[in-house]
C-alpha positions, 0 to 999 in steps of 0.5 A: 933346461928347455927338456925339463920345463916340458916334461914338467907341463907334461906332467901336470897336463896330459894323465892317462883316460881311466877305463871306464869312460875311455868308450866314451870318446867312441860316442862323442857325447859331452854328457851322458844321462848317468843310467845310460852310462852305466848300461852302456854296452861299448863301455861295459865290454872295453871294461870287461876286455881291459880287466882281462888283458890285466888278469892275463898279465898278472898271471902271466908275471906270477912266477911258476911252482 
């Protein structure tokens, strides 16, 4: 019972940092000026990098001809 109950919380609390603002814990700034965030370049290349290693697995499940 006591298992259930905490994977529940777990559920409804901890959710996964989307990647375009997972950077910004490497800048510890609260709040970003909204043209600074999109010129961001620590943001913009874990973004870049991220999307790779997704192609990289997409491709890598796609069954060969």
């Amino acid at each position: 019972m006591l298992e259930r109950l905490r994977a529940f919380l777990t559920r409804q609390i901890i959710t996964d940092v989307p990647d375009e603002i997972a950077a910004c814990q490497e800048c510890n700034i609260t709040q970003c000026v909204e043209a600074n965030f999109r010129k961001c370049p620590n943001r913009l290349a874990r973004v870049a990098a991220l999307r790779a290693l997704r192609n990289q697995d997409e491709a890598a499940a796609r069954p060969k001809a």
